[in-house]
C-alpha positions as CSV (number, residue, x, y, z in Angstrom):
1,X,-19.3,-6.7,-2.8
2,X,-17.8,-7.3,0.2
3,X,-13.7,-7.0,0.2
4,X,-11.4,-10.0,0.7
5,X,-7.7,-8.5,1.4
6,X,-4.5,-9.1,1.4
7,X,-2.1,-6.6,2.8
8,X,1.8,-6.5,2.8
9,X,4.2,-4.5,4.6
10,X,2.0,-4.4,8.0
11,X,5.0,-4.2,10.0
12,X,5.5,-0.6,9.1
13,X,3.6,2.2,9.4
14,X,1.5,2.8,6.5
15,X,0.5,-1.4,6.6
16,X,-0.6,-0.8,10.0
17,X,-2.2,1.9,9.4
18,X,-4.1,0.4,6.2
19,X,-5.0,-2.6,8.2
20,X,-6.1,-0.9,11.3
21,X,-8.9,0.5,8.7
22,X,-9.8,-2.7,7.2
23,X,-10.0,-4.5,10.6
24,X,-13.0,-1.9,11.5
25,X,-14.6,-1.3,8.1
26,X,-17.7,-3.4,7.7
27,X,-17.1,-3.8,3.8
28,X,-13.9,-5.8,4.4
29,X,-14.8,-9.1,5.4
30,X,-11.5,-10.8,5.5
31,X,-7.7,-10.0,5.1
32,X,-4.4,-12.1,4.8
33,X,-1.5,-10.5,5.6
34,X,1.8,-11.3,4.1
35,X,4.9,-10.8,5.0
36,X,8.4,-12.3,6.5
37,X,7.5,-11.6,10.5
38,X,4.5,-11.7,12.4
39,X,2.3,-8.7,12.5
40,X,1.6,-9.3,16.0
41,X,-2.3,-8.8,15.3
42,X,-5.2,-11.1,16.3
43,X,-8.9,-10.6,15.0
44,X,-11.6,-12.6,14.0
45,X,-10.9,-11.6,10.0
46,X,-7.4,-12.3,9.8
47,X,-5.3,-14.7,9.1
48,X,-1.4,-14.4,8.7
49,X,1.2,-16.3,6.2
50,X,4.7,-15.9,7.5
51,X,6.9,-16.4,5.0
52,X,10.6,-16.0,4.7
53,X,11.5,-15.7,0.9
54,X,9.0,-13.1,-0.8
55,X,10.7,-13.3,-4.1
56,X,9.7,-16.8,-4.0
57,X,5.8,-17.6,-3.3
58,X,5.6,-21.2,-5.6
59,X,5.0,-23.0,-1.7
60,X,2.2,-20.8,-0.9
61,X,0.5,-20.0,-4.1
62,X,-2.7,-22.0,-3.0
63,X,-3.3,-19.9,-0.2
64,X,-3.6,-16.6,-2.3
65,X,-6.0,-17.3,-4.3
66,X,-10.0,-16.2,-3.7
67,X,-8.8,-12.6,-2.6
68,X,-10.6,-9.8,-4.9
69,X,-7.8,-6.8,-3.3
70,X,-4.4,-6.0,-2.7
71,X,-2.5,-3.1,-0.3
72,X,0.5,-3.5,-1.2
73,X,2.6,-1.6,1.7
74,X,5.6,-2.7,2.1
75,X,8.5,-1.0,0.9
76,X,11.9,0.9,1.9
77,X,13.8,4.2,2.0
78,X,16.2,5.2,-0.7
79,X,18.9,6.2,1.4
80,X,22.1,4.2,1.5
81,X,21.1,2.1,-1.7
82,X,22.2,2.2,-5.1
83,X,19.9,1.9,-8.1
84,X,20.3,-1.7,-7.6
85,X,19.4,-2.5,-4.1
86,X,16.7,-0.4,-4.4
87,X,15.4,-2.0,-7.4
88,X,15.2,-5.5,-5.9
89,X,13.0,-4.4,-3.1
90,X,10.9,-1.6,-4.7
91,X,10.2,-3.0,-8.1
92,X,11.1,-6.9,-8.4
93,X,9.1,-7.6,-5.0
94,X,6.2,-5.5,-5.9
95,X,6.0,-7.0,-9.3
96,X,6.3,-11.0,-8.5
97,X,4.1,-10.5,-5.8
98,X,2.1,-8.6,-7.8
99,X,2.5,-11.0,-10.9
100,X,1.5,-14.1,-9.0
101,X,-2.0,-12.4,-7.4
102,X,-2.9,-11.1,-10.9
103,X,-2.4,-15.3,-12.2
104,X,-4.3,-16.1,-8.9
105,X,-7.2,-13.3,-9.1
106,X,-8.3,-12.0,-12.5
107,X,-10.8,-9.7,-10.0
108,X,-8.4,-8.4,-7.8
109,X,-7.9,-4.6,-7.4
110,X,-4.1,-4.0,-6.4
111,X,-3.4,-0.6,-4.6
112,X,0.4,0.1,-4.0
113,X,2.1,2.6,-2.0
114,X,4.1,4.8,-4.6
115,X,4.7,8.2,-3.5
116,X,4.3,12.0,-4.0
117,X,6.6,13.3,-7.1
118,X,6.8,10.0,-8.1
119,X,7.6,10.6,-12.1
120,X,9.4,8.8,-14.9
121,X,10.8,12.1,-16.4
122,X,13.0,12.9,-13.3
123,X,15.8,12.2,-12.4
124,X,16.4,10.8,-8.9
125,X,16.5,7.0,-8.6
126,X,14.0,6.4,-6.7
127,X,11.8,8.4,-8.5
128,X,12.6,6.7,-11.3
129,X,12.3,3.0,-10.2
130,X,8.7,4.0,-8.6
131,X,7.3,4.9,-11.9
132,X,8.5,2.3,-13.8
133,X,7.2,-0.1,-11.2
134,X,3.5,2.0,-11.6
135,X,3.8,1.8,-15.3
136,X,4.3,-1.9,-15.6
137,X,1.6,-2.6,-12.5
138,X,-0.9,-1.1,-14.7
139,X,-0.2,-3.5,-17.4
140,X,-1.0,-6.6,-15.2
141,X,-4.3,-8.2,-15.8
142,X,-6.1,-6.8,-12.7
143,X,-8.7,-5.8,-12.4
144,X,-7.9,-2.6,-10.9
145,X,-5.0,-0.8,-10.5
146,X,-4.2,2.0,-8.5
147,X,-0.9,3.8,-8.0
148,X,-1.2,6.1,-4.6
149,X,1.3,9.0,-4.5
150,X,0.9,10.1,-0.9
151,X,3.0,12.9,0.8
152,X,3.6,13.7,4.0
153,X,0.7,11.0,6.1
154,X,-0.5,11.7,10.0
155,X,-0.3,8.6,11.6
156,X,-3.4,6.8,13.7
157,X,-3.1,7.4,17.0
158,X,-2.3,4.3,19.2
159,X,-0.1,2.2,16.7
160,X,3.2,1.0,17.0
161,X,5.2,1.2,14.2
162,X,4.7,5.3,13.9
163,X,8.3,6.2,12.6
164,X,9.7,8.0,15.5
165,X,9.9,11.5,13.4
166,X,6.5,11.6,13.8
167,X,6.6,12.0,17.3
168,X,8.4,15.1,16.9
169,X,6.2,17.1,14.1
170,X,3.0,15.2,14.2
171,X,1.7,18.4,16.1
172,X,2.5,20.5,13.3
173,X,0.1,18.6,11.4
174,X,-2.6,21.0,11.3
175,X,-0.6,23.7,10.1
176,X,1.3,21.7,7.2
177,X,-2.7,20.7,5.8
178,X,-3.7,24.1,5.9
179,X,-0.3,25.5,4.0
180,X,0.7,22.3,2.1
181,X,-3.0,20.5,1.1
182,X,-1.5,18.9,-1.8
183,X,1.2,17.3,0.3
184,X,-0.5,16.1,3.3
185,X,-3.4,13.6,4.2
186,X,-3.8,11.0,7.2
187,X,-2.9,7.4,7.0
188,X,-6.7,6.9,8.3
189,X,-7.5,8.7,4.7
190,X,-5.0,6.5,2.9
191,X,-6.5,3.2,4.4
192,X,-10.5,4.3,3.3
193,X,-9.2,5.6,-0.2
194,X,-7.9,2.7,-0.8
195,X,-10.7,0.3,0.3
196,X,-13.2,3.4,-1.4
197,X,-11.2,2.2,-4.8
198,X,-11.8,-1.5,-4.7
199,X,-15.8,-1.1,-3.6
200,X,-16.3,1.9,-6.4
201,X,-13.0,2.2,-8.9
202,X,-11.9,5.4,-9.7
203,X,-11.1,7.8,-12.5
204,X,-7.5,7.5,-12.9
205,X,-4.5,5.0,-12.1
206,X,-2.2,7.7,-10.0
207,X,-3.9,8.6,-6.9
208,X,-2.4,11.8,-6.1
209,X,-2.7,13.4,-2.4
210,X,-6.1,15.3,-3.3
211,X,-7.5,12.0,-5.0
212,X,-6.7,10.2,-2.1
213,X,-8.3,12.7,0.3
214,X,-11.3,12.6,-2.0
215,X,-11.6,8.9,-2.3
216,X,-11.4,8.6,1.6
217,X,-14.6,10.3,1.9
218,X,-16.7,7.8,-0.8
C-alpha cells in the first residue's frame, strides 16, 4: 500500500517536520496539505489547498477525497485562552475536519497531534479538551485512529518554523533522552511513527512517547 496524505498544520513545526518525512519516504506517494497559508513547499508529490475558513470545507469537499491518511498537525498553545477559545481550535477544527475525511475516506487512518499527559481525569483545560477530542476521534468511522502524545520533540535540522526555544536547549537534547526517555523523542521519529501506523496499524489508539519511538523504527 502505498500512502496518499493529507497533512494540516505544516506551517508549524511539528507539520513541517511530519512532512519533511513524507516528502522523502518512498511509501508516501502523494500528500495534500491543508491549511489557511501557503506552506511555501514545492515537490513533485504535493499539491496544496489554501483555504481560508477551515471550519467550513463544503467548497472543497471534492478535492479530499481518494486520500487513505491523515497528520493532523495543526494546533495551538493554551496560554492566554479560556476553555472556550481553546475549544474552537483544538477540538471543533480537529473534529469537522476530521468528520468530513472520515465521510470522504472510509480507509483513511487519521494520526493527530495530542500531547504527553494528555488525560480526561485531570484537571487542566487543555488537558481536558485534548482527551475529549481523542475520545470522540476514535469513534469516527476510520479506519485507523491514532492519538500521539509526544513530549518534549528535537526538531530536523534545516527547517524553518523550529520554535525559537529550541534554539536555545536543543543541545541539551542528548541529556534530556538519556534522563527523561519517556518524555523526549525527535520530530524525525514522530513523522516515521506516524507513516509506520498507516503502512502496519498498531496495538493501541494513544501513542505514547515510547510507542512513538518504537513505531518510528517499523
Amino acid at each position: 500500500m502505498k500512502i496518499k496524505a493529507i497533512i494540516t498544520g505544516v506551517t508549524g513545526m511539528v507539520g513541517e517536520g511530519v512532512l519533511h518525512e513524507c516528502l522523502n519516504h518512498k511509501e508516501v506517494e502523494q500528500v495534500l496539505v491543508l491549511g489557511r497559508k501557503s506552506c511555501g513547499y514545492t515537490h513533485p508529490k504535493l499539491k496544496e489547498i489554501v483555504h481560508a475558513n477551515l471550519y467550513d470545507l463544503s467548497s472543497i469537499e471534492s478535492q479530499l477525497s481518494n486520500y487513505n491518511a491523515c497528520y493532523f498537525c495543526l494546533g495551538t498553545t493554551s496560554i492566554g485562552k479560556n476553555e472556550e477559545e481553546y475549544t474552537k481550535i483544538s477540538y471543533t477544527l480537529t473534529m469537522h475536519t476530521a468528520s468530513t475525511l472520515s465521510k470522504l475516506n472510509k480507509d483513511m487512518t487519521f494520526c493527530y497531534v495530542s500531547g504527553a499527559g494528555t488525560s480526561d481525569t485531570k484537571k487542566t483545560m487543555w488537558s481536558r479538551v485534548k482527551s475529549r477530542t481523542e475520545n470522540d476521534l476514535i469513534k469516527l468511522p476510520f479506519k485507523q485512529v491514532f492519538n500521539f502524545r509526544p513530549g518534549y520533540m528535537q526538531p530536523t535540522p534545516g527547517l524553518k518554523n523550529s520554535l525559537s526555544a529550541y534554539k536555545y536547549v536543543g543541545w541539551l537534547y542528548p541529556l534530556f533522552r538519556l534522563t527523561m526517555p519517556g518524555f523526549v523523542t525527535t520530530l524525525k521519529e514522530v513523522g516515521l511513527a506516524m507513516i509506520n501506523a498507516t503502512l502496519h496499524g498498531y496495538k493501541i489508539n494513544f501513542i505514547e512517547v515510547k510507542d512513538i519511538i518504537s513505531l518510528s523504527k517499523k
